[in-house]
N, C-alpha and C positions, 0 to 999 in steps of 0.2 A: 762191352763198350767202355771207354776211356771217358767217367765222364768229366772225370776234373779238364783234359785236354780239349773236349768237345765247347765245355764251359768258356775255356778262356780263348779258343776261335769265335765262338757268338762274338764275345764282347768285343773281339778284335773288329772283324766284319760288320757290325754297328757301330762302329764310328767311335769305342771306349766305352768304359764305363760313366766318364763324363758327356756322355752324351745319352745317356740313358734317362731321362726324368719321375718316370715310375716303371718300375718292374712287380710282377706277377705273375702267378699262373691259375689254371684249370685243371681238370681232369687230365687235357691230351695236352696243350697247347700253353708254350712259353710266353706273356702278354708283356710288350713293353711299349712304354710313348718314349718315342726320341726327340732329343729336344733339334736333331739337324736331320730330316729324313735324307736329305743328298748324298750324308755322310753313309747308308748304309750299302749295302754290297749284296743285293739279295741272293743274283747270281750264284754266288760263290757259297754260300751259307746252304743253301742248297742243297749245294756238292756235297757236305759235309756228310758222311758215316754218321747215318742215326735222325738226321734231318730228316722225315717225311714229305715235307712241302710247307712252306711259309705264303703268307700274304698280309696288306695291307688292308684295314676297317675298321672304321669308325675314328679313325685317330689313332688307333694299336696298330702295330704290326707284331702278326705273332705264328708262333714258329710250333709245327707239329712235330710234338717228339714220342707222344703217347706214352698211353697210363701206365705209370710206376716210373719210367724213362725220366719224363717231365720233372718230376719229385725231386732228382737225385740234380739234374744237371742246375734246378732252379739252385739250391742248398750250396753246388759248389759256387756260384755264382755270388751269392749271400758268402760267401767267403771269402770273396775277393774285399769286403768293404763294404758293397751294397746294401742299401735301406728297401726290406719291403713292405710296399707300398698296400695300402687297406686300397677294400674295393672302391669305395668312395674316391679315394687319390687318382686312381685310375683311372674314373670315370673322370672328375675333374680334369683332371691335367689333359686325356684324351677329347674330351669336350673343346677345349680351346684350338684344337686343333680342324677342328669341323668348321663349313660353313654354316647358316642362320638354319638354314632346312635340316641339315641332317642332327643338327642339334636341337631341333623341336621335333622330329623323328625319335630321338634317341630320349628326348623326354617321355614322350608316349611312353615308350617299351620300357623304361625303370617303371611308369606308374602301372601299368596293366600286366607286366610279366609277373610279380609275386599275385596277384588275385587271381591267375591262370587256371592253379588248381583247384581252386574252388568251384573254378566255372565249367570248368572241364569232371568235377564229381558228376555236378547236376546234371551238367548233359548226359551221361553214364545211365544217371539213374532215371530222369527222362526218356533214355532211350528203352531202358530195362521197361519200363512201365508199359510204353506205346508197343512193347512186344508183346509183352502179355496180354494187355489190355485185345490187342488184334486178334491175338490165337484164343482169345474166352479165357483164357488161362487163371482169371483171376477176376471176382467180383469186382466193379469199380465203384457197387457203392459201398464196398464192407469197408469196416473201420481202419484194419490195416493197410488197403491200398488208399483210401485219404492222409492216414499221418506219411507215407511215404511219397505222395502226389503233395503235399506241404513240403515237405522234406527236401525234395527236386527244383521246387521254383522259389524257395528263398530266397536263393543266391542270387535271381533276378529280379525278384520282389523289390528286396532290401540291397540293391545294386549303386546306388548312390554312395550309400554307407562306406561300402565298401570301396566306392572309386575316392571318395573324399580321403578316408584315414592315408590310401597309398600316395594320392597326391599332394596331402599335404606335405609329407616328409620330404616329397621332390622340391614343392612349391617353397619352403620353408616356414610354415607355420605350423600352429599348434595341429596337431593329429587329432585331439578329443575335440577341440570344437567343431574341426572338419567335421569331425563324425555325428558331431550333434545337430551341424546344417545340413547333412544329408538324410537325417531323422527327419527334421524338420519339413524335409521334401517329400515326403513319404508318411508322413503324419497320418493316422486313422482317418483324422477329421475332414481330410479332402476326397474327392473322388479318385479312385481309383485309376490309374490314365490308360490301365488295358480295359476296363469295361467301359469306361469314358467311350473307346475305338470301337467298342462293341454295338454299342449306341448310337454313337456315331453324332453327338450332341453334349455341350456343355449343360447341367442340369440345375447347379447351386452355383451361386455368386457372394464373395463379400464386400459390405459397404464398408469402405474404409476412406473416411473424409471425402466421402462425394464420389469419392471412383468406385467401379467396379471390376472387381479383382477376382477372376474364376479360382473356382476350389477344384483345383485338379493337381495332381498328386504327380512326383515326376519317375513312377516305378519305370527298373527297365532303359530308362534316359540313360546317355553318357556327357553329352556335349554341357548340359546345363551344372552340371556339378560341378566339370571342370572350371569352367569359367567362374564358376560362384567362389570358389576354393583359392582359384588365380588373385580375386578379388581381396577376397579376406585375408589373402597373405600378404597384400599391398596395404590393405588397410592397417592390419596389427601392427607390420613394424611403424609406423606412422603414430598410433595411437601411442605407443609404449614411450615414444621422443616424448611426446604432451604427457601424461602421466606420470604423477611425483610418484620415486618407485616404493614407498612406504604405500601407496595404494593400488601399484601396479597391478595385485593378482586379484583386488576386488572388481578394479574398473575396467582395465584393458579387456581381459574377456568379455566383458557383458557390454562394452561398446562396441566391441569385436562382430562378437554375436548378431548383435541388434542390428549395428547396421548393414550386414552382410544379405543379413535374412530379408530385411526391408529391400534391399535394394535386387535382393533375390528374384521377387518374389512379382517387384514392378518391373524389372527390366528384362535380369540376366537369361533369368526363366524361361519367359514367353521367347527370347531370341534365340537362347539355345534349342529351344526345342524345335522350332522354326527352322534351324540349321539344320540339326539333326534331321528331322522330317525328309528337309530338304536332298541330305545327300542318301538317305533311304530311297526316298523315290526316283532320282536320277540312277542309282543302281539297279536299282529292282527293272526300272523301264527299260534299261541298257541291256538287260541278260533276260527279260521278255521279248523285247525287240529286235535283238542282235543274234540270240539263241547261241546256238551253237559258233555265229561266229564270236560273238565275247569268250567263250571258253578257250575257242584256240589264240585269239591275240594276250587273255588274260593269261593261259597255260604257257604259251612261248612265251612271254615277256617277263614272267614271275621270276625265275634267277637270275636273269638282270636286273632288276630291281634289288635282289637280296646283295649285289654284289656292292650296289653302293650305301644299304644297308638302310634304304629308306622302308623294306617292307616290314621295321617296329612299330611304323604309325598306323599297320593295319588292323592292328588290335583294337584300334578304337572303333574303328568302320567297321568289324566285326560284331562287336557287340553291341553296336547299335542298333544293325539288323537283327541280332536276333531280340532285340529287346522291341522293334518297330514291326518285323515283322512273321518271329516266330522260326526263322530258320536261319542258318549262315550259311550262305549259297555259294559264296565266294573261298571259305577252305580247304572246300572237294578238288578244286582249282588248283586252288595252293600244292596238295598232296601229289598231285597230278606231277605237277613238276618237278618238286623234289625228289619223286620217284623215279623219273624219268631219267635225272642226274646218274643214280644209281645203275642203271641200264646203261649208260654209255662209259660207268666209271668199267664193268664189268665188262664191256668190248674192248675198252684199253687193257683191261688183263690178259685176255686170250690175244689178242695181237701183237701186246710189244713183246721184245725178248729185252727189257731193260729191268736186270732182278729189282731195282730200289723201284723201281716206279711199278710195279707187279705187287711189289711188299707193301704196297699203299693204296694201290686200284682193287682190291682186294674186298680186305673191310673198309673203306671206305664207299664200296657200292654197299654191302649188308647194310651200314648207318643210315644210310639214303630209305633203304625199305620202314628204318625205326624214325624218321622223318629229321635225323642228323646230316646235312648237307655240305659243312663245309670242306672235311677235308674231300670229298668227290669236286666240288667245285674249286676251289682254289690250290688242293693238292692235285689235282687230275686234270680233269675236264679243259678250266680254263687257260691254264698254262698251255695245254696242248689245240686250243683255239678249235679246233674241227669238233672233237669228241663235246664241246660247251654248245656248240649249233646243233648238234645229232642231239642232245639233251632238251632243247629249246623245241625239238621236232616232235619227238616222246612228248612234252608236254603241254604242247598243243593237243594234237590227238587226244590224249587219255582228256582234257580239259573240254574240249570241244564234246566228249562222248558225257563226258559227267552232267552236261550243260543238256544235254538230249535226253538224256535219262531223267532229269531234275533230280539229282542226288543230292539232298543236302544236311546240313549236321548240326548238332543241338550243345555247343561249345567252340573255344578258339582254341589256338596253340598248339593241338597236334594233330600229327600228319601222320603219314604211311600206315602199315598193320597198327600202332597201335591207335590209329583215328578211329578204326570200326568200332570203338570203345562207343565214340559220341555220334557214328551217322544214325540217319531217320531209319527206324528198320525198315521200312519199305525198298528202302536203297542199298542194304546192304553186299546182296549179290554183285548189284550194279555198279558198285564202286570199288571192289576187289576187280569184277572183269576190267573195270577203267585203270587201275594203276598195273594190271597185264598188260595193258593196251600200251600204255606209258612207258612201262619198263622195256618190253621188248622192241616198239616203236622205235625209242629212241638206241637200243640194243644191235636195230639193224640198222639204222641210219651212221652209227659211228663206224662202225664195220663195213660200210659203203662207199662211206667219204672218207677212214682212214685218216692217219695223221703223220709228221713227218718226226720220224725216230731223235733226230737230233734236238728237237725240241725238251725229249723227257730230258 
């Protein structure tokens, strides 16, 4: 591969390198924000020896050249002149590029994509436990399946903590205080808010100036941190303007603090939780009620959703659920889809006789099974418009069957094979048959409906 040559067609086909405002890459995929999207020529770019598929998201448009490829054509590019751009620049300059929604979208998914693997251990090791524990395999009250039943639900325990520190960095404020109000939320000295659930009754109150303030504890919460954290980040920069800066690191904090938590503890608190609660329950009623039809509207409709990139905000409504109500019912769903992707990337292989598009519907179905969707989607599938509908079909089906079976999983963020990491064991057969169901589902639906060659 020529990549110096390859290099300087991108840059031509985007409109120059003056029309580039941040460049980057990944593992597979070229990232750049243009500062004139009209100017770009995707068509043609395309065409290019070595291009796998490009698309447009989140504000990037970015180009699949895959791993070790990527490396070499980004480097000749950085030759021409170019500045590259930190992740931050990227997300920035991409950010302005988005409307109101896809930019409080794209907020979510910076604050909950790094805490991912944490939550994704626990559910692991929850899962491990509820297996053993089923088969007798292991005493539940001997000492070492308690420190490791502690060990599991940490992460949701002490889940505030951990939403506060990542949001503050989004939010712009301090990370430790963050992390000291999500302490603060979670305090010994309050009731715990999952036996609180258990009980099913508030038990202690405190008197503070005439009100009464429950001691309930916000383990497990997502909605009430954030907004606490949005708070304090509004508040600090404000305090620090008032504040002589010869006292700024005695006072600013501990006004910071105080009033965040006050205002915590009367307002933000009680509403977020009240939210939260709220969009728990309109789910949970939705996919009792709906059954199996929520799985097929939620299954077909889930890559279109990922295409405008708004499905980052479902991290949060993921971990709500399982912090409200013990399971996340809705990533069986997820998986369902994105598998299904892969099934119809894999009928575009055996069908076309187009080598470059064969060289990418390839592995890009296998990534689909590892819960990696986009070059199946935006290299395959959607460009060829029929094989993205046959994928939509696949995950319906397998979504609708996951929804029957009640399959559900004990973490967010991953999908395909490696999601049986975090399903409930109980479900584990049942959701391997369901991404069968999915893959091949949508396997025969593209293969049915066909596509029309001049499109690859």
């Amino acid at each position: 591969m020529q990549y110096e040559q390859l290099a300087e067609d991108i840059l031509r086909l985007v409109g120059g390198k003056e029309n580039i405002r941040s460049a980057a890459h990944c593992a597979t995929r070229l990232r750049l924000v243009l500062a004139d999207d009209t100017k770009l020529k995707k068509a043609e770019i395309e065409k290019l020896s070595g291009v796998k598929g490009s698309f447009m998201n989140a504000g990037q448009y970015q180009i699949i050249l895959g791993q070790g490829h990527v490396n070499k054509v980004f480097a000749c590019m950085m030759g021409e002149g170019m500045h590259e751009a930190s992740s931050d620049e990227l997300k920035r300059d991409a950010a302005e590029k988005l409307g109101w929604f896809q930019r409080f979208a794209r907020t979510l998914s910076n604050i909950f994509v790094p805490i991912i693997p944490v939550i994704v251990a626990s559910g692991v090791l929850m899962g491990v436990l509820g297996m053993l524990s089923a088969f007798h395999a292991v005493d539940t009250e001997s000492g070492v399946y308690q420190l490791l039943d502690m060990f599991s639900n940490a992460a949701f325990t002490f889940l505030p903590i951990l939403i506060a520190f990542s949001a503050a960095k989004e939010f712009g404020c301090n990370p430790y205080l963050a992390a000291a109000l999500g302490g603060i939320m979670v305090h010994p000295s309050l009731q715990n808010a999952w036996n609180m659930g258990k009980a099913g009754q508030v038990t202690e109150y405190m008197d503070v100036f005439g009100l009464q303030v429950a001691k309930i504890g916000y383990q497990g919460t997502v909605l009430p941190i954030l907004l606490a954290v949005l708070v304090m980040a509004f508040l600090e920069k404000r305090i620090r303007k008032i504040i002589p800066n010869v006292l700024d690191i005695l006072l600013t904090p501990f006004f910071t603090l105080l009033i965040t938590g006050i205002i915590t503890f009367f307002v933000i608190g009680p509403i977020g939780r009240a939210l939260g609660n709220g969009i728990s329950f309109v789910l949970t009623f939705l996919y009792e009620k709906l059954g199996v039809l929520a799985g097929i509207l939620f299954g077909g409709a889930y890559s279109s959703i990922v295409i405008t990139g708004m499905h980052h905000s479902f991290h949060a409504v993921e971990t709500q659920l399982i912090g409200d109500v013990g399971v996340n019912f809705l990533l069986p769903i997820w998986s369902m889809a994105n598998v299904a992707q892969g099934g119809a990337a894999l009928a575009v292989y055996f069908k076309t006789r187009d080598k470059k598009l064969k060289s990418v519907a390839a592995p890009a179905s296998l990534s689909c099974l590892l819960g990696i969707t986009e070059a199946a989607i935006f290299g395959v599938n959607l460009p060829l418009v029929r094989p993205f509908i046959a994928a939509a079909i696949g995950g319906a089906l397998g979504g609708g069957f996951v929804v029957f079976m009640k399959v559900g999983m004990q973490g967010i963020g991953v999908t395909g094979i490696p999601g049986i990491a975090i399903v409930e064991q109980n479900g584990i057969l049942m959701y391997c048959i369901g991404m069968a169901i999915a893959f091949v589902g949508a396997f025969i639906a593209a293969w049915l409906l066909g596509f029309k060659e001049t499109k690859a």
